[in-house]
CHARMM internal coordinates of N, CA and C (Angstrom, degrees):
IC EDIT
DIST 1 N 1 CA 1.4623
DIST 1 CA 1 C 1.5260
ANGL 1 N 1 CA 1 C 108.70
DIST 1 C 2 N 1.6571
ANGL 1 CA 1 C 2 N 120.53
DIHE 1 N 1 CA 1 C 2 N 135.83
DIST 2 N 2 CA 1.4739
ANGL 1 C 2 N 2 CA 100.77
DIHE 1 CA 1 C 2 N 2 CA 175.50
DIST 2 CA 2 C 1.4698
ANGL 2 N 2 CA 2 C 94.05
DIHE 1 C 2 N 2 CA 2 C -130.57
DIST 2 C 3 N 1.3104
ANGL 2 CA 2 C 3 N 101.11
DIHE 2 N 2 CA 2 C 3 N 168.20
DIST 3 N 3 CA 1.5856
ANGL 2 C 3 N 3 CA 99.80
DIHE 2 CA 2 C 3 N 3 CA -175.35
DIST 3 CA 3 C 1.4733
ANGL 3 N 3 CA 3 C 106.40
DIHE 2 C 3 N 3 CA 3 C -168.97
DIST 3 C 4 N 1.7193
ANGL 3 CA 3 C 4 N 92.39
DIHE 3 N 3 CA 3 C 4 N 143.38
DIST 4 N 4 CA 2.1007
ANGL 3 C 4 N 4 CA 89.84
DIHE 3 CA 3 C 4 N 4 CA -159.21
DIST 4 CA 4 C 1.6579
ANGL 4 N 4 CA 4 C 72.15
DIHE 3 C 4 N 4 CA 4 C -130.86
DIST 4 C 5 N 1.5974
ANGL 4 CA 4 C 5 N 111.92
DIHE 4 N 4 CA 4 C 5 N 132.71
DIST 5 N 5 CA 1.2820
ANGL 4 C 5 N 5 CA 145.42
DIHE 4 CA 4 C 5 N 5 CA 125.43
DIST 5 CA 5 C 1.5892
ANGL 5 N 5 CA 5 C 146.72
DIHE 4 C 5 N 5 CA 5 C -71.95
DIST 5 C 6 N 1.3226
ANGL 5 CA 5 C 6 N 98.00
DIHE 5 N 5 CA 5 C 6 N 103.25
DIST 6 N 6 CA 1.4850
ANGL 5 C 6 N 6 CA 89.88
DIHE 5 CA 5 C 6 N 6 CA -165.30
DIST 6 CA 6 C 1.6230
ANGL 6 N 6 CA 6 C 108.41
DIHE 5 C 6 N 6 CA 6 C -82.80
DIST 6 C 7 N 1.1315
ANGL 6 CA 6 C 7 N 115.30
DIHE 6 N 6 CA 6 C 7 N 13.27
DIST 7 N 7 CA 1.6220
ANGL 6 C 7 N 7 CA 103.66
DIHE 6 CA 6 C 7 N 7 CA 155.62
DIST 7 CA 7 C 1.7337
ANGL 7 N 7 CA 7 C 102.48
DIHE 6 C 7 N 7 CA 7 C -79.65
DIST 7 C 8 N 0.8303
ANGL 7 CA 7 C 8 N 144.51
DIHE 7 N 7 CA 7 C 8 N -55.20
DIST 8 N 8 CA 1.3607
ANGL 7 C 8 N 8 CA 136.83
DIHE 7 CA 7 C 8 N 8 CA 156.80
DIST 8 CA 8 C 1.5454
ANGL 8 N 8 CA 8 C 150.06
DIHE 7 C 8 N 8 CA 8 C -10.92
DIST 8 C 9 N 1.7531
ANGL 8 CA 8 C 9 N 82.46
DIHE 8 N 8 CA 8 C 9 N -17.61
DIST 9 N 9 CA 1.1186
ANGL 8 C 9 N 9 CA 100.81
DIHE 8 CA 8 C 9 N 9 CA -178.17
DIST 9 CA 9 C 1.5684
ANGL 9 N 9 CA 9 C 113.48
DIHE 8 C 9 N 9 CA 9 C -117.83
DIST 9 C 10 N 1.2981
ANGL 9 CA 9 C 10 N 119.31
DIHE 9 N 9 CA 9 C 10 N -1.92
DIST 10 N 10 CA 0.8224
ANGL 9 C 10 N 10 CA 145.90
DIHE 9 CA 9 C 10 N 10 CA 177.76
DIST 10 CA 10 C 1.7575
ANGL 10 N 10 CA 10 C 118.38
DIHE 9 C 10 N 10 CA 10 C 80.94
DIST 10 C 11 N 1.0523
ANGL 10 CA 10 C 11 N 120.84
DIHE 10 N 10 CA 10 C 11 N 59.59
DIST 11 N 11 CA 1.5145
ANGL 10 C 11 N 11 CA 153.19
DIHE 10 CA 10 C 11 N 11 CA 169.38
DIST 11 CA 11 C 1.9553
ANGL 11 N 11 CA 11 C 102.23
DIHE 10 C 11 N 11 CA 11 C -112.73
DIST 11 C 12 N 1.2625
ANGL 11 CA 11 C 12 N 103.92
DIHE 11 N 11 CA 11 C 12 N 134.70
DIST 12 N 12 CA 1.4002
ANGL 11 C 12 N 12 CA 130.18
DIHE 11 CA 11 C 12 N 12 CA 157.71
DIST 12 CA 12 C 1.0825
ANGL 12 N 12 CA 12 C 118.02
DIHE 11 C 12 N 12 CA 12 C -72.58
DIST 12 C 13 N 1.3534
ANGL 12 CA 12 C 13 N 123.89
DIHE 12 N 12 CA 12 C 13 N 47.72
DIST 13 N 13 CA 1.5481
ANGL 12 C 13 N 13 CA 123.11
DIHE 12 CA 12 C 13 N 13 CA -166.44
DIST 13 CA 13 C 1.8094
ANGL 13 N 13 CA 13 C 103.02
DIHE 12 C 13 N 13 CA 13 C -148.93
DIST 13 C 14 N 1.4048
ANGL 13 CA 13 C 14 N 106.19
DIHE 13 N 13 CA 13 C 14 N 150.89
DIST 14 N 14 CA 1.6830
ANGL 13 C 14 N 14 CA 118.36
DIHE 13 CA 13 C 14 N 14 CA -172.01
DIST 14 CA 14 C 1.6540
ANGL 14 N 14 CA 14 C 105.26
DIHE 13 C 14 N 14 CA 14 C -94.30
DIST 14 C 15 N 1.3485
ANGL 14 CA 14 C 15 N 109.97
DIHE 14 N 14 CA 14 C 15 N 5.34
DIST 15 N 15 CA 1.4907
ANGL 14 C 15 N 15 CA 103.69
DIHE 14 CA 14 C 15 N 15 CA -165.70
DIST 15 CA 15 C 1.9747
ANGL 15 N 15 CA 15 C 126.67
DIHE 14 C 15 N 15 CA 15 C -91.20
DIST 15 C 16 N 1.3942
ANGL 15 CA 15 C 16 N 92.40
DIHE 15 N 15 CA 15 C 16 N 100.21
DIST 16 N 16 CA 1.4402
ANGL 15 C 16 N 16 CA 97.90
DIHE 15 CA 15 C 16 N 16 CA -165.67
DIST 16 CA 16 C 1.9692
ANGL 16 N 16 CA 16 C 108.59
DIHE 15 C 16 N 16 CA 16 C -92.05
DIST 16 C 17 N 1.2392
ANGL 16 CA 16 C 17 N 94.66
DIHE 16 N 16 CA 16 C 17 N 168.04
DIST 17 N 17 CA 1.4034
ANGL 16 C 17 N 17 CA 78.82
DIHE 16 CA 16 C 17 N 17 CA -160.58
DIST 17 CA 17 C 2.5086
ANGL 17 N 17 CA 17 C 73.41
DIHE 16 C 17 N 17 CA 17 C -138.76
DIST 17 C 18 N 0.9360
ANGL 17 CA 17 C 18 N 124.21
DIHE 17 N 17 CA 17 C 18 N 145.02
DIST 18 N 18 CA 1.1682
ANGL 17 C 18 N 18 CA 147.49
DIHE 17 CA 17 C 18 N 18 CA -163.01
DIST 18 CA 18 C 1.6082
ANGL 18 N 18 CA 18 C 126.35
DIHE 17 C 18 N 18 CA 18 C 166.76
DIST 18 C 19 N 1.5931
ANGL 18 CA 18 C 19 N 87.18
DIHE 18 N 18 CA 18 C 19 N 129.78
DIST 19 N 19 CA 1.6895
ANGL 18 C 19 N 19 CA 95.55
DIHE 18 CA 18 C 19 N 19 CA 179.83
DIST 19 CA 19 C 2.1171
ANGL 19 N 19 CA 19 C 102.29
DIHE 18 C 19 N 19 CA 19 C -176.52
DIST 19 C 20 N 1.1599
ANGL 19 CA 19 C 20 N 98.28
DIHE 19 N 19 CA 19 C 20 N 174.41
DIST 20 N 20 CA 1.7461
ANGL 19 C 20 N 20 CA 102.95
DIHE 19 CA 19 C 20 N 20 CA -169.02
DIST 20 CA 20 C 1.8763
ANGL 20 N 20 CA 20 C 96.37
DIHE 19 C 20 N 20 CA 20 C -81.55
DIST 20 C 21 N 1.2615
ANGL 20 CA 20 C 21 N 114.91
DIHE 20 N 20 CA 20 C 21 N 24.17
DIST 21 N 21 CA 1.5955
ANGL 20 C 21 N 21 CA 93.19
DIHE 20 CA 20 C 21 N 21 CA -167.82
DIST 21 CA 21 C 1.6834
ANGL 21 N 21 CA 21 C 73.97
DIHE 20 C 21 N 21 CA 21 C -150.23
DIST 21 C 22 N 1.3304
ANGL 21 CA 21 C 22 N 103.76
DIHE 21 N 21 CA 21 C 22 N 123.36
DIST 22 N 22 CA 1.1867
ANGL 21 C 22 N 22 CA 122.06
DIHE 21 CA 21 C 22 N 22 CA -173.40
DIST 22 CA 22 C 1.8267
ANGL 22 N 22 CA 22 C 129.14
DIHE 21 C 22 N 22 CA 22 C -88.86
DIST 22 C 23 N 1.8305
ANGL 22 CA 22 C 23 N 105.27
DIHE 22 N 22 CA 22 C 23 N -5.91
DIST 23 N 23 CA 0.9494
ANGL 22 C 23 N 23 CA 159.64
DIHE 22 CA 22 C 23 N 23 CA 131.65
DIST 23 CA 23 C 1.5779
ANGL 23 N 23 CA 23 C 103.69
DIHE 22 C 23 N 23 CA 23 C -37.22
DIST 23 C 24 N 1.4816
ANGL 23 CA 23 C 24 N 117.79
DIHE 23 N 23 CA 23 C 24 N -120.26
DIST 24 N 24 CA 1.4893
ANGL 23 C 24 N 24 CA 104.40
DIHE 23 CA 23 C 24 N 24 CA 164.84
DIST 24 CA 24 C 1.3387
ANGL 24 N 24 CA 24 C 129.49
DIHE 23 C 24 N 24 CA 24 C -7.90
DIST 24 C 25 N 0.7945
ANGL 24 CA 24 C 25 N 122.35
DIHE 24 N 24 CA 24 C 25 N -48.81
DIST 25 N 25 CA 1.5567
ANGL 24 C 25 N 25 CA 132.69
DIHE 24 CA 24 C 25 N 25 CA -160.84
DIST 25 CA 25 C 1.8001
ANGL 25 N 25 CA 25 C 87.98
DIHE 24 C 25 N 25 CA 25 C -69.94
DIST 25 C 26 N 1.4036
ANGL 25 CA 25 C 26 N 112.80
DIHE 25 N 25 CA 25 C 26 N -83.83
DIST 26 N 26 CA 1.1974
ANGL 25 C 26 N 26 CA 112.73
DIHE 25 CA 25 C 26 N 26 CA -169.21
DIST 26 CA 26 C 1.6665
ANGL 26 N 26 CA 26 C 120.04
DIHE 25 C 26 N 26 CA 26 C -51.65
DIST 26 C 27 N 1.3090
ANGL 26 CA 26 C 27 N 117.75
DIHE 26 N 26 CA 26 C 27 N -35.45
DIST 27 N 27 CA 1.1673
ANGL 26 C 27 N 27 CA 109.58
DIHE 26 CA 26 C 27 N 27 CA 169.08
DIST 27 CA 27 C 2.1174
ANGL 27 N 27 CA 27 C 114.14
DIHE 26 C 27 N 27 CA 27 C -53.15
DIST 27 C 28 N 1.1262
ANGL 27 CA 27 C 28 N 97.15
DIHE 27 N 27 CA 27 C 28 N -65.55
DIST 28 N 28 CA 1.4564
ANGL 27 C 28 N 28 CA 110.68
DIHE 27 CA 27 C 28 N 28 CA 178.84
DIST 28 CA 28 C 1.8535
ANGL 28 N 28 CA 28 C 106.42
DIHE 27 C 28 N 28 CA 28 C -45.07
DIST 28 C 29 N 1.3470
ANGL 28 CA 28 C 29 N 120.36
DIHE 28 N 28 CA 28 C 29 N -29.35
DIST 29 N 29 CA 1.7963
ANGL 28 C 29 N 29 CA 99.68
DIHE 28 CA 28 C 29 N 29 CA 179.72
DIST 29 CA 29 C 1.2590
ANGL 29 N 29 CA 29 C 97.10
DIHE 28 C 29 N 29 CA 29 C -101.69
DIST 29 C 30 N 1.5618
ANGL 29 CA 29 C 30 N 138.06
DIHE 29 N 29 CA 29 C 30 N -20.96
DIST 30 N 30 CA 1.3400
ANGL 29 C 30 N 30 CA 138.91
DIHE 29 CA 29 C 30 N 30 CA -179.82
DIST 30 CA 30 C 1.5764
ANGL 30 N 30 CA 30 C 105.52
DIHE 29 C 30 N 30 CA 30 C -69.82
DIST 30 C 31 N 1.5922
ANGL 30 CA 30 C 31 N 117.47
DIHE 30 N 30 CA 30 C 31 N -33.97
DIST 31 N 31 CA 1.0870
ANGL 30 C 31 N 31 CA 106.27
DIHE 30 CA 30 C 31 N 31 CA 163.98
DIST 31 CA 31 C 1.7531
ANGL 31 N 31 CA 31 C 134.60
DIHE 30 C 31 N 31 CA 31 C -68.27
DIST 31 C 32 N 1.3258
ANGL 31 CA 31 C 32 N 103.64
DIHE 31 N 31 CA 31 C 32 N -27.88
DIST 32 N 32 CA 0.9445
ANGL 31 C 32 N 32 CA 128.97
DIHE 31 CA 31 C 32 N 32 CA 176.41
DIST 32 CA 32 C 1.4612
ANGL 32 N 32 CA 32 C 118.91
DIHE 31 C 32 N 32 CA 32 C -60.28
DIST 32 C 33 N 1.4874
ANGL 32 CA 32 C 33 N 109.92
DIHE 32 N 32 CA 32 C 33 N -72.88
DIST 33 N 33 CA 1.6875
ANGL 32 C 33 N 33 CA 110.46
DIHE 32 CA 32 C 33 N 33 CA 168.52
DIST 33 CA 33 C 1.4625
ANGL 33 N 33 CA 33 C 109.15
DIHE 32 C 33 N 33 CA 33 C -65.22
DIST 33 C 34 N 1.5163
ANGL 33 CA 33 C 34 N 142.86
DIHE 33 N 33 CA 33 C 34 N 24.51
DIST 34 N 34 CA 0.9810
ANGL 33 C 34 N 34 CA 115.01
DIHE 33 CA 33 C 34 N 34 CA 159.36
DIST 34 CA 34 C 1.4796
ANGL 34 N 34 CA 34 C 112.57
DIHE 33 C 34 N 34 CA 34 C -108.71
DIST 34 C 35 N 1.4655
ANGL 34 CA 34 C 35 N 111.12
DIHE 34 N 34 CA 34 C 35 N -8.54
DIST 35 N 35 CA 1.6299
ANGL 34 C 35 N 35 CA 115.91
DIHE 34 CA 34 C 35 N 35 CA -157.68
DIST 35 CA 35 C 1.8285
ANGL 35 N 35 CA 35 C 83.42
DIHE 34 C 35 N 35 CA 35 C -109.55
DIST 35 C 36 N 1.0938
ANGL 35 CA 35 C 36 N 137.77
DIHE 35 N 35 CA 35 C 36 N -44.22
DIST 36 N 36 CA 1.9360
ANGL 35 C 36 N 36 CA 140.00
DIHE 35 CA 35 C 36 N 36 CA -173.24
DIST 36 CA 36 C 1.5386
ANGL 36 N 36 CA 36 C 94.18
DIHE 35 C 36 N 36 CA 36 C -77.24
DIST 36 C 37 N 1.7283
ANGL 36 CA 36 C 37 N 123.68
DIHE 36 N 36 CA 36 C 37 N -66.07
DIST 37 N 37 CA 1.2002
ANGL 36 C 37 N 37 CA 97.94
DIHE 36 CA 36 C 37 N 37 CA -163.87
DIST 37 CA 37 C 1.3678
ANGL 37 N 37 CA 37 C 103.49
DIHE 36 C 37 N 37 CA 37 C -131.97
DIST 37 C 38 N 1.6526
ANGL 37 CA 37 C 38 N 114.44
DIHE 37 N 37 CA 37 C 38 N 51.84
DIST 38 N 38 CA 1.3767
ANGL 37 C 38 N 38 CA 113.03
DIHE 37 CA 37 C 38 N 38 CA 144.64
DIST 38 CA 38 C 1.9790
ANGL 38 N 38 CA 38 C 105.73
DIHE 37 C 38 N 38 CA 38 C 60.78
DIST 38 C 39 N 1.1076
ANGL 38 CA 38 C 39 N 111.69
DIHE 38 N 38 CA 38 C 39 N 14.23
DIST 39 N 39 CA 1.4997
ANGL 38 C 39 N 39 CA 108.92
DIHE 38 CA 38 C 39 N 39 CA -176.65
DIST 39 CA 39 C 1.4910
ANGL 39 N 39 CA 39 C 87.27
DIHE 38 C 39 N 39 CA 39 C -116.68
DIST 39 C 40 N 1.6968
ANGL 39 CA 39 C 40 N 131.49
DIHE 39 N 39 CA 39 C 40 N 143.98
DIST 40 N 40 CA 1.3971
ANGL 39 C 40 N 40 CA 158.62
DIHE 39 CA 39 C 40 N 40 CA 149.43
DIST 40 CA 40 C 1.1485
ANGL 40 N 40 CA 40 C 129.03
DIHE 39 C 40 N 40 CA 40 C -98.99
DIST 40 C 41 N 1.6648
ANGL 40 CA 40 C 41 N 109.85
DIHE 40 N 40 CA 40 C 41 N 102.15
DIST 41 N 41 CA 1.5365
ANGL 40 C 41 N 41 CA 105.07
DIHE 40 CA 40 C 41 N 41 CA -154.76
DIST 41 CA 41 C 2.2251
ANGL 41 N 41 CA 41 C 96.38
DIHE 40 C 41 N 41 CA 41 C -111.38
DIST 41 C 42 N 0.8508
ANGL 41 CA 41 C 42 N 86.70
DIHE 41 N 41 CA 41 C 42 N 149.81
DIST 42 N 42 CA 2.0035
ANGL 41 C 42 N 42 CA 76.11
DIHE 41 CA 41 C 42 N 42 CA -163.89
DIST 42 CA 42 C 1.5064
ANGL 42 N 42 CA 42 C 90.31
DIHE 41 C 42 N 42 CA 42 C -96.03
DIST 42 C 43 N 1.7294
ANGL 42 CA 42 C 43 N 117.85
DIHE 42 N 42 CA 42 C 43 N 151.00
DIST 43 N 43 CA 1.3150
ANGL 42 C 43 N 43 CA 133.97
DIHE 42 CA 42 C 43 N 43 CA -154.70
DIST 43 CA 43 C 1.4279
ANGL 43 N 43 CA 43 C 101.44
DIHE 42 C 43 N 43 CA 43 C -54.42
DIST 43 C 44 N 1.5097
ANGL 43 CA 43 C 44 N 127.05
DIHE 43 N 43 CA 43 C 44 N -39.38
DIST 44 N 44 CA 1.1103
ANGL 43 C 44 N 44 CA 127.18
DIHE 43 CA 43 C 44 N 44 CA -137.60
DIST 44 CA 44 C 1.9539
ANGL 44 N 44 CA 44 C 97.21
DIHE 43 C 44 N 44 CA 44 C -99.25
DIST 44 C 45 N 1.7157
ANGL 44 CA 44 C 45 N 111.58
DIHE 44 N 44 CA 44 C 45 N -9.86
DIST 45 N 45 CA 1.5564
ANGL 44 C 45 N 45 CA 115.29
DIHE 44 CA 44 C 45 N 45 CA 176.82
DIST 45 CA 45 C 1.7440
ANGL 45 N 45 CA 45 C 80.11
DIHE 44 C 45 N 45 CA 45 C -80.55
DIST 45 C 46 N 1.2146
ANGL 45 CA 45 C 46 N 128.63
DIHE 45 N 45 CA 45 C 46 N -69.53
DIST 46 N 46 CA 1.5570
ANGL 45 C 46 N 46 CA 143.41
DIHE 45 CA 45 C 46 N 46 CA -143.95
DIST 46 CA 46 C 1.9747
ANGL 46 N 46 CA 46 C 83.76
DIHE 45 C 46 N 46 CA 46 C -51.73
DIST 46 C 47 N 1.3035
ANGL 46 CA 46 C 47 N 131.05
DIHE 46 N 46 CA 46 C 47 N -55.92
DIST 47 N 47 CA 1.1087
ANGL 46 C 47 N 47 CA 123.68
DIHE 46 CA 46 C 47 N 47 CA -178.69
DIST 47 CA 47 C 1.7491
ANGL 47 N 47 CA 47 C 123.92
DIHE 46 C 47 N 47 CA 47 C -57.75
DIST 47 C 48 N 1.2431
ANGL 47 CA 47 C 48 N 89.40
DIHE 47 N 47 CA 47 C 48 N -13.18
DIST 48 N 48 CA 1.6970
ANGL 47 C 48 N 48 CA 85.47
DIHE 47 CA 47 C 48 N 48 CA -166.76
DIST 48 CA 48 C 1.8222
ANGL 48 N 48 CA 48 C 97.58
DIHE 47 C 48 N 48 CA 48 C -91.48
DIST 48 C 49 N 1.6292
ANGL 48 CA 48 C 49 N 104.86
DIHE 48 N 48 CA 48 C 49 N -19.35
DIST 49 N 49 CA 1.7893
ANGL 48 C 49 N 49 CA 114.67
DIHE 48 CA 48 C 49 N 49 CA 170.06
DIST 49 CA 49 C 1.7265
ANGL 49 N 49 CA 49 C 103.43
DIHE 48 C 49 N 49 CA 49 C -60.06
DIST 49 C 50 N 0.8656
ANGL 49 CA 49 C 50 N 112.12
DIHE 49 N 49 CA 49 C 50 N -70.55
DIST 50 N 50 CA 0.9746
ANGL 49 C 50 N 50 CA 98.37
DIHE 49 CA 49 C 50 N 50 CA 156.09
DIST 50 CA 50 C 1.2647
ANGL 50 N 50 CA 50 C 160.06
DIHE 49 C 50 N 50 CA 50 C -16.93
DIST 50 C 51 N 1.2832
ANGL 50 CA 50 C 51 N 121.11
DIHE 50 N 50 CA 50 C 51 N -71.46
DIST 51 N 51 CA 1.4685
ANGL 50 C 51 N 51 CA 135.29
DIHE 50 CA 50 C 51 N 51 CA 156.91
DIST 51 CA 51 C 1.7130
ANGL 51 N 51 CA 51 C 90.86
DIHE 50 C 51 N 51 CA 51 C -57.30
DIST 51 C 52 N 0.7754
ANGL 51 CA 51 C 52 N 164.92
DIHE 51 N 51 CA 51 C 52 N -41.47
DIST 52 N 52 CA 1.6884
ANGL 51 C 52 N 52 CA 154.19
DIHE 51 CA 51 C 52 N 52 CA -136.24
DIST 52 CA 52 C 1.2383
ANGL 52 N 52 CA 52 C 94.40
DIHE 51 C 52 N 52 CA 52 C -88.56
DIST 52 C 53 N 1.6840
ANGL 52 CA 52 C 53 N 118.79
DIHE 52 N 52 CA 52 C 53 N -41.97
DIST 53 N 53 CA 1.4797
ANGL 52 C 53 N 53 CA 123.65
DIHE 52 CA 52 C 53 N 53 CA -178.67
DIST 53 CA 53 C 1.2210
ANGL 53 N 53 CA 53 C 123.19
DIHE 52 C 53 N 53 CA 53 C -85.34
DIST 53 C 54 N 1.5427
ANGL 53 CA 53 C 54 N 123.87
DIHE 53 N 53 CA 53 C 54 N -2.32
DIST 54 N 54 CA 1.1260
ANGL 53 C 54 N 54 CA 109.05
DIHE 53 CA 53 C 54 N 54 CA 173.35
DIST 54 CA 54 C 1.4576
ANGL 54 N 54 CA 54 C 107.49
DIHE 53 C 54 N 54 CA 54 C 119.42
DIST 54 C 55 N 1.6948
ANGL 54 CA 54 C 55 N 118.43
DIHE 54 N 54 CA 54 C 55 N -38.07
DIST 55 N 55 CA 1.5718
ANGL 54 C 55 N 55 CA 119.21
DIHE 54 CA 54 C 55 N 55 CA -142.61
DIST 55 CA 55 C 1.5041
ANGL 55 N 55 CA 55 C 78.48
DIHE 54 C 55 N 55 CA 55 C -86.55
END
COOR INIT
IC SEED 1 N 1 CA 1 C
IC BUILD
């Protein structure tokens, strides 16, 4: 399971993004922080959030 929190990242925001395909996942918060808070994070940073946590 992987799962990116953008309170975690330090955003004021509830928007979690989780699922078994780690793929999904990153597309869905990369989409996310680029369209809410204007930040573009490239697949391969969003993967290493990931791996850092464990999922």
């Amino acid at each position: 399971m992987a799962k990116l929190v953008c309170k975690n990242y330090g955003f004021e925001c509830d928007f979690i993004a989780e699922g078994t395909d780690a793929s999904e996942v990153i597309e869905s918060f990369g989409k996310h922080t680029l369209e809410e808070h204007g930040i573009e994070y490239s697949k391969e940073a969003l993967m290493q959030f990931i791996i850092r946590q464990g999922g």
